[in-house]
C-alpha positions in Angstrom: 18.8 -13.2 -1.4 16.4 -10.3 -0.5 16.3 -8.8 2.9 14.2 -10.8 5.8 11.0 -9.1 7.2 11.9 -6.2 9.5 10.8 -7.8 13.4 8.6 -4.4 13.9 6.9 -5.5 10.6 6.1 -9.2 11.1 2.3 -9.0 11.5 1.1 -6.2 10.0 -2.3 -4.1 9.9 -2.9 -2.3 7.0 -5.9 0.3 7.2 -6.7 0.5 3.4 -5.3 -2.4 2.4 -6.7 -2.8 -0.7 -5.7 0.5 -2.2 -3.0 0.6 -5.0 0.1 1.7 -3.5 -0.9 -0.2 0.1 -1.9 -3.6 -1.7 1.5 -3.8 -2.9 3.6 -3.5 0.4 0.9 -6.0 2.2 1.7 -8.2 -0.9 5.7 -7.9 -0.9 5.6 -8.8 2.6 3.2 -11.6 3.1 5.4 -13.0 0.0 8.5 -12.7 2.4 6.7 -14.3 4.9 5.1 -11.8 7.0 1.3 -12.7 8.4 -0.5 -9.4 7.1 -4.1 -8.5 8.0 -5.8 -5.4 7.4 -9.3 -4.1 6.4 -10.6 -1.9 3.3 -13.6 0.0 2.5 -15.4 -2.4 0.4 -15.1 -6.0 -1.5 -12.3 -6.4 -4.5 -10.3 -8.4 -6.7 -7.3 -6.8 -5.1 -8.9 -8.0 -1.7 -9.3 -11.7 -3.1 -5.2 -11.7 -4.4 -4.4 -10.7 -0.5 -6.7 -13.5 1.1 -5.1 -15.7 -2.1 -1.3 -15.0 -0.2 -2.5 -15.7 3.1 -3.6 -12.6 4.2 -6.8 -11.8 6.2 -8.8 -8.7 5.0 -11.7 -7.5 7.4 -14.4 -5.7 4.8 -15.2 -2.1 6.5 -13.2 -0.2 9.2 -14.2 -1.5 12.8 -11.6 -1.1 16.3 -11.7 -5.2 16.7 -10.2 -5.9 13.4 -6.5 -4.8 14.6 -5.3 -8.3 16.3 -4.3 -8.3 20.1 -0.3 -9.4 18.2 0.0 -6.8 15.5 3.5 -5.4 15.3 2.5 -2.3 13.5 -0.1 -0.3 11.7 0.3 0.8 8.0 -1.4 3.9 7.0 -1.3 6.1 3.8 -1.8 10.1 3.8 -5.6 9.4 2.8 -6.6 7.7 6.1 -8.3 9.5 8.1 -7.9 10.4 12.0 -10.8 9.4 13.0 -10.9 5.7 12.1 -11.1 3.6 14.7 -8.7 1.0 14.1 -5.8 4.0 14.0 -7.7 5.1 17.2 -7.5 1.7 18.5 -3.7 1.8 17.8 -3.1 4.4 19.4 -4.9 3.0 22.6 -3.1 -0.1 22.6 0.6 1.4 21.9 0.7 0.2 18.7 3.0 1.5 16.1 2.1 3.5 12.9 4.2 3.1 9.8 3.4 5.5 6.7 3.5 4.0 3.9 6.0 5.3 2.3 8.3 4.1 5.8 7.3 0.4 5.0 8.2 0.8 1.1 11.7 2.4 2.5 12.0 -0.7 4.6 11.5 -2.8 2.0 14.4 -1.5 -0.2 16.9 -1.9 2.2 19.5 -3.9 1.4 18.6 -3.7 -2.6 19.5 -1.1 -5.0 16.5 0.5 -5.6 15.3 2.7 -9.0 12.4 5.0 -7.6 10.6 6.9 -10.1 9.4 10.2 -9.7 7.3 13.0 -11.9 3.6 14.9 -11.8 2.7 11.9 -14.5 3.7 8.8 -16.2 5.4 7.0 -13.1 3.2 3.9 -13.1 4.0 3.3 -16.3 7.3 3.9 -16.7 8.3 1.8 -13.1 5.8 -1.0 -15.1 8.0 -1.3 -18.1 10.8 -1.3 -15.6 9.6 -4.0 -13.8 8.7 -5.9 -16.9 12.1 -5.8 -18.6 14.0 -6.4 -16.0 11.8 -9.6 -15.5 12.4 -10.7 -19.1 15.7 -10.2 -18.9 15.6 -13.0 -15.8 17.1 -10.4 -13.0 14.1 -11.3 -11.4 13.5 -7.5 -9.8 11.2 -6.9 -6.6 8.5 -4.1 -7.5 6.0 -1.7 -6.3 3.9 -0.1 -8.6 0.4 2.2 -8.3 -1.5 0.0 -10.9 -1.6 -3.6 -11.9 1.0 -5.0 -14.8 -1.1 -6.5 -18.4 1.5 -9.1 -17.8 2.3 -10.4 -14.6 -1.4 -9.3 -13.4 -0.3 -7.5 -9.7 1.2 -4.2 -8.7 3.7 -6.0 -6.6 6.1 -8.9 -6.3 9.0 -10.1 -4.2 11.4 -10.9 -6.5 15.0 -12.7 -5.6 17.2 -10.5 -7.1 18.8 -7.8 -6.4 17.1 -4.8 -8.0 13.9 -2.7 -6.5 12.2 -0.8 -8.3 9.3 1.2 -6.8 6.9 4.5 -7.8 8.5 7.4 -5.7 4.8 9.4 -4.8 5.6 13.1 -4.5 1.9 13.9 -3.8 2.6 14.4 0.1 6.2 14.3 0.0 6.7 10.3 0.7 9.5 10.3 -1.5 11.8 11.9 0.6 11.7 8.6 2.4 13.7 6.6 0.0 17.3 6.4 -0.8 17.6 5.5 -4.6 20.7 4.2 -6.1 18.6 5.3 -9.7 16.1 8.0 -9.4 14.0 8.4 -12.4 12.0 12.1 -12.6 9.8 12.6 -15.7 8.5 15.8 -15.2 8.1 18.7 -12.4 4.5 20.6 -12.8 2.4 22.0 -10.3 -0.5 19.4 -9.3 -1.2 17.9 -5.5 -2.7 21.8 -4.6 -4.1 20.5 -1.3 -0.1 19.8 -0.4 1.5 22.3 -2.4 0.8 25.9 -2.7 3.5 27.2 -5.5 6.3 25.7 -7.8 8.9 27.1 -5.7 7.6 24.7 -2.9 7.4 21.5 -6.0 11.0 22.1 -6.7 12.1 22.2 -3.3 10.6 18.8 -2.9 11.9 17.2 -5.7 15.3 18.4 -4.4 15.0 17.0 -1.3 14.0 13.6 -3.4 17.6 14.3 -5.5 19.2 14.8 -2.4 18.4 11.4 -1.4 20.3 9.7 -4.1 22.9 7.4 -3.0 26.5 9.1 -3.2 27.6 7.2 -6.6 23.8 6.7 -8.0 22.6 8.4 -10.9 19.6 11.2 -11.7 17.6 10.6 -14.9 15.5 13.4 -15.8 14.1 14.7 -18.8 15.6 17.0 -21.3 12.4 18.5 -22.3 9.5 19.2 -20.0 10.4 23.2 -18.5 10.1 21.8 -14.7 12.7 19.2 -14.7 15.6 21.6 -16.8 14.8 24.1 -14.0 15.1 21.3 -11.4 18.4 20.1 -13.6 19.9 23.9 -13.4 19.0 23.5 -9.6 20.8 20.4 -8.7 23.6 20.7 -10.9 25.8 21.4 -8.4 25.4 18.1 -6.7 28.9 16.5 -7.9 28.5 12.9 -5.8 26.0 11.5 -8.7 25.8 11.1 -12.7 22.8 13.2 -14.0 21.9 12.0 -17.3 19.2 13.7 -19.5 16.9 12.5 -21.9 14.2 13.6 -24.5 14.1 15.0 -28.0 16.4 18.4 -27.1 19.0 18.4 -28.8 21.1 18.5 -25.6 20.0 15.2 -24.2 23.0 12.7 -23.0 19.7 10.1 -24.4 18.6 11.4 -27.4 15.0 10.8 -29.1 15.7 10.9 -32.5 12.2 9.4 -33.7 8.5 8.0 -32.6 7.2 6.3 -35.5 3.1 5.5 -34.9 2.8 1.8 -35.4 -1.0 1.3 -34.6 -1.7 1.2 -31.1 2.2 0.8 -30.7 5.5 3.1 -31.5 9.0 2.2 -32.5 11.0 4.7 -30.7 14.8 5.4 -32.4 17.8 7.1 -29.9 21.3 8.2 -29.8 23.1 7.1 -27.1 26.8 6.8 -26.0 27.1 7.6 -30.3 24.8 5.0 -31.6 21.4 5.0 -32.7 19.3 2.2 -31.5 15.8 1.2 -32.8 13.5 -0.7 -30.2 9.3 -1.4 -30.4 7.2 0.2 -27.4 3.8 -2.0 -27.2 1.9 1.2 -26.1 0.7 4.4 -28.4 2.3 8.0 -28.4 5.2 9.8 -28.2 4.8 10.6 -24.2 4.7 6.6 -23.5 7.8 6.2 -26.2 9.8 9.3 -23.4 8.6 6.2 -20.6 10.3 4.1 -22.0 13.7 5.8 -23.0 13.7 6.8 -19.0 13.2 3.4 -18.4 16.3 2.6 -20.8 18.2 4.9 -19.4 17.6 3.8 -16.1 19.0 0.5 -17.1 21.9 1.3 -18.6 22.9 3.4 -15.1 22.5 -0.1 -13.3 25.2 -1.4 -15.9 22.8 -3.5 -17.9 23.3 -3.3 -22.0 21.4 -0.8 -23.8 20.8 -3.6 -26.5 19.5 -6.0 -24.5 17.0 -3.6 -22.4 15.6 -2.5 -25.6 14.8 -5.7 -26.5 13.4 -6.5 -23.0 11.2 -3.2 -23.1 9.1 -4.8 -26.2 8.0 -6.9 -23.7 5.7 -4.7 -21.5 2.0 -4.8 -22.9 0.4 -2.2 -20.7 -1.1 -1.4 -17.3 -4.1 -1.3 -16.4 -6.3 2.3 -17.0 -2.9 3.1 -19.0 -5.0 3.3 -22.5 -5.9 -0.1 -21.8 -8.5 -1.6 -24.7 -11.6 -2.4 -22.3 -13.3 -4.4 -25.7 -15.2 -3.7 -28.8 -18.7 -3.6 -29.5 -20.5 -2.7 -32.8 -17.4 -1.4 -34.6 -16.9 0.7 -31.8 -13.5 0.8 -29.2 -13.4 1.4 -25.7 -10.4 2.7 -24.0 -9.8 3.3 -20.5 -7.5 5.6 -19.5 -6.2 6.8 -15.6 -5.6 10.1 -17.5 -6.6 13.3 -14.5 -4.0 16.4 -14.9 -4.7 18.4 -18.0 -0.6 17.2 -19.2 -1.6 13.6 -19.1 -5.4 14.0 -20.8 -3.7 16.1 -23.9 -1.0 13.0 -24.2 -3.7 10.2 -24.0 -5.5 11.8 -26.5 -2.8 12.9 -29.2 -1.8 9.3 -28.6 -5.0 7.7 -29.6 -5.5 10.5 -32.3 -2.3 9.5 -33.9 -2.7 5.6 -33.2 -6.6 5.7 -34.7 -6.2 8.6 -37.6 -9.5 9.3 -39.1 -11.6 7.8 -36.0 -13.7 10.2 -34.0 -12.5 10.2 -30.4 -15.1 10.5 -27.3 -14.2 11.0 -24.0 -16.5 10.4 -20.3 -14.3 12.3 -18.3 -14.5 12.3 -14.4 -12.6 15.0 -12.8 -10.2 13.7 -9.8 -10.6 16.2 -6.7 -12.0 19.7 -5.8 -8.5 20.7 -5.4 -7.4 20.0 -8.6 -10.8 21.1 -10.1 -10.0 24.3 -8.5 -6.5 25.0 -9.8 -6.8 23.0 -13.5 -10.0 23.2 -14.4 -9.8 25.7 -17.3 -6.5 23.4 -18.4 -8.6 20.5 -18.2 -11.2 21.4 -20.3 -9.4 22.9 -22.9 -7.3 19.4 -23.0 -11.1 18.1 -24.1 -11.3 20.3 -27.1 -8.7 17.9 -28.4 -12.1 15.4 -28.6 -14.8 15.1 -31.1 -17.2 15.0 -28.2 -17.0 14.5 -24.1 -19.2 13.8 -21.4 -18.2 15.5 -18.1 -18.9 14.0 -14.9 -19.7 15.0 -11.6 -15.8 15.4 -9.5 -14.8 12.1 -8.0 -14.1 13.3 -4.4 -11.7 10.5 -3.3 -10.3 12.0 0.4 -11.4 15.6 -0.2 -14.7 17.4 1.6 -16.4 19.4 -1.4 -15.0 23.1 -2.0 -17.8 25.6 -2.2 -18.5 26.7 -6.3 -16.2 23.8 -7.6 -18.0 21.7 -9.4 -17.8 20.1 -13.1 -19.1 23.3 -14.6 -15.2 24.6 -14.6 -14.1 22.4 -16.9 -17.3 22.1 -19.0 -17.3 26.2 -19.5 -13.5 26.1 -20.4 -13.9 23.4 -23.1 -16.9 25.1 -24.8 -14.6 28.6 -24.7 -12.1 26.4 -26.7 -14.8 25.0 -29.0 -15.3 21.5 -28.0 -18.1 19.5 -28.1 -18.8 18.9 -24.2 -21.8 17.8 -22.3 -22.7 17.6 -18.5 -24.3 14.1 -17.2 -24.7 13.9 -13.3 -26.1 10.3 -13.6 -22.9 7.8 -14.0 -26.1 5.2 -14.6 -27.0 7.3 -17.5 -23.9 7.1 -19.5 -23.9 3.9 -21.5 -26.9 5.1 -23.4 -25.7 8.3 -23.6 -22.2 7.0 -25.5 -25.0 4.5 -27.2 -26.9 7.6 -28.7 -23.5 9.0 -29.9 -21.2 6.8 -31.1 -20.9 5.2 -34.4 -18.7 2.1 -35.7 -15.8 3.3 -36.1 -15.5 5.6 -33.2 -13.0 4.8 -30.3 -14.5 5.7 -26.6 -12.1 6.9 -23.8 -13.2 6.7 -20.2 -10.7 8.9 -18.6 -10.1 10.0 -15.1 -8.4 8.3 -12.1 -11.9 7.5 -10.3 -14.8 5.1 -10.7 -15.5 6.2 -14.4 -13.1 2.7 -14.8 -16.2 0.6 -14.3 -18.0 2.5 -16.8 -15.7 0.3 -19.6 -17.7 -2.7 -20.0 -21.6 -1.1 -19.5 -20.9 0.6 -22.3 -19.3 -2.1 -24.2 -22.8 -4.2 -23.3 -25.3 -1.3 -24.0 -23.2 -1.0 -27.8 -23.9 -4.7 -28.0 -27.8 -4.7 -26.9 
């Protein structure tokens, strides 16, 4: 039976309840039977599925929305200090809670998997989260984007397993005590929080620090970072650290991705025997998920055969090359893609799922700061595309840095030959893609901003 509702976190206020990572706490606990409230920025379907649990969400940010009775207020790194509701708080003696603190809260008494890297966390705590499921261990999850299948980014499950995204991006993760800690990769991003590698891997070894005495490291065999975060916490004698990847050193060897459409079969040595399994998802970097995810597993003590099978399960997350539709013989794909690492996997993946196809890309950059530092990177991962339309930078929680704009990228992917225009009108963009594309022709919007909704205006300009 999971944990009851900590008293301090019985009727909670969420500023910003509707974003991805603070949805699914508000969800997990008004499933365990905490009254949650909170407000957000604007309407949304993520709103709605709140109100749908019992939930009341204020739209916009005002002091009277925080009840006379709440027990605490939640707040991620992105709210601001001036908002009055966390002013209001602080009037009335009312707790804060980050985020990450309620997640940790959460996971007490459960044995939780967190999983941690630069990229490919949402995806690979989703096929976690899915497998488990279909294996009827009936997991509790947490997860920065919502499931294909179960259609939410959180649930409250019975059993005893958590398993939750570990975000790095302001050093949350050091909140959590894994028994499983899953790290994918180790590269510099999150520049407004970071100023070097040497301060990333000090990070991530405070997060391998916090792994329960008798849990297990998972980290992969290939990407430069993690082997240099391996070498660094090798020392650490109280856990299992288990590698995996395509080296030929890996205790989980990748032996072969074989491109099955918009799908891979993924083939792997482990404990001495090769095992074959299906990955509903394209590309080699999703197939890596999916092995962590196996691996992960098998450190809990469930057979490797059986979460194989279960893995074949997961369909997707959303803005994880999801298929928006198809209009005119043409594709559109949507993909979360925004560090230069993630857009060159998204696109080898859809250039090896779709050979033959031209490939064009609406890109919106996510953030000055990482505009700054990756811009060059980012355009050259463009050249990679018959043709791109760049964006204006999505600012999310960032003021505007003076001479960063979208003409970084756009002036890197022309110095690497691409095809790349500028468009500062988001309206302008379905008949832009009209003017361009052709049946046959797959479309990627790509970035981890509003460039999602662009999806199905370009589907219905292709169909007009």
């Amino acid at each position: 039976m999971a944990p009851a509702v900590p008293t301090t976190m019985d009727r909670p206020h969420f500023i910003g309840i509707g974003g991805a990572g603070m949805s699914g706490i508000a969800k997990i606990l008004a499933q365990r039977g905490a009254r949650v409230a909170g407000s957000d920025a604007k309407e949304s379907a993520t709103a709605e599925a709140l109100r749908a649990l019992g939930a009341t969400v204020h739209i916009g940010h005002a002091a009277d929305h925080l009840d006379e009775d709440a027990t605490c207020v939640v707040v991620s790194s992105a709210i601001r200090a001036d908002n009055p509701e966390l002013a209001a708080a602080a009037e009335r003696g009312v707790p804060v809670v980050h985020r990450s603190d309620a997640l940790a809260r959460l996971m007490d008494g459960l044995r939780p998997i967190a999983v941690a890297g630069t990229h490919g966390k949402t995806t690979t705590t989703s096929m976690l989260a899915v497998s488990l499921a279909a294996l009827g261990l009936d997991p509790s999850y947490a997860i920065g984007g919502d499931l294909d299948g179960p259609g939410s980014n959180a649930r409250h499950g019975g059993g005893d397993i958590f398993v939750a995204e570990a975000d790095e991006s302001d050093r949350s993760f050091h909140k959590y005590a894994p028994e499983v800690a899953i790290i994918l990769n180790v590269e510099l991003d999150h520049h407004a929080n970071y100023a070097s590698m040497d301060e990333i891997y000090e990070s991530f070894e405070t997060f391998v620090g916090r792994v329960r005495p008798g849990g297990t490291l998972v980290v992969s065999a290939d990407q430069a970072g993690a082997r240099e975060l391996t070498e660094r916490v090798s020392g650490r004698h109280d856990i299992e650290i288990v590698t995996y990847g395509a080296a030929e050193d890996a205790d989980v060897r990748v032996l072969k991705v074989t491109p099955r459409g918009l799908a891979s079969e993924v083939t792997v040595l482990l404990n001495g025997k090769m095992l074959t399994f299906a990955v509903s998802v394209p590309g080699s970097h999703y197939a890596h998920n999916a092995v962590a995810a196996l691996a992960a597993g098998v450190a809990l003590g469930i057979p490797a055969h059986n979460l194989a099978s279960a893995l074949g399960k997961y369909t997707g997350v959303k803005r994880r090359l999801q298929l928006k539709g198809e209009a005119n013989g043409v594709q559109v794909i949507d993909s979360y893609a925004h560090h230069p690492t993630e857009m060159t996997a998204d696109l080898e993946a859809i250039r090896g799922a779709a050979a033959g196809s031209r490939v064009l890309v609406v890109f919106q950059p996510h953030l000055f700061s990482r505009t700054q530092e990756l811009g060059t990177e980012m355009g050259q991962s463009l050249a990679l595309a018959d043709a791109s339309v760049v964006l204006d930078i999505y600012p999310a929680r960032e003021d505007p840095i003076p001479g960063v704009t979208s003409d970084l990228i756009i002036d890197a992917a022309k110095e690497a030959g691409a095809d790349v225009r500028p468009e500062h009108a988001m309206a302008a963009v379905p008949d832009v893609i009209a003017g361009m594309a052709r049946p046959g022709d797959l479309v990627l919007t790509m970035g981890a901003g509003d460039v999602t909704d662009l999806g199905p205006k370009i589907l219905a300009r292709l169909e007009s």
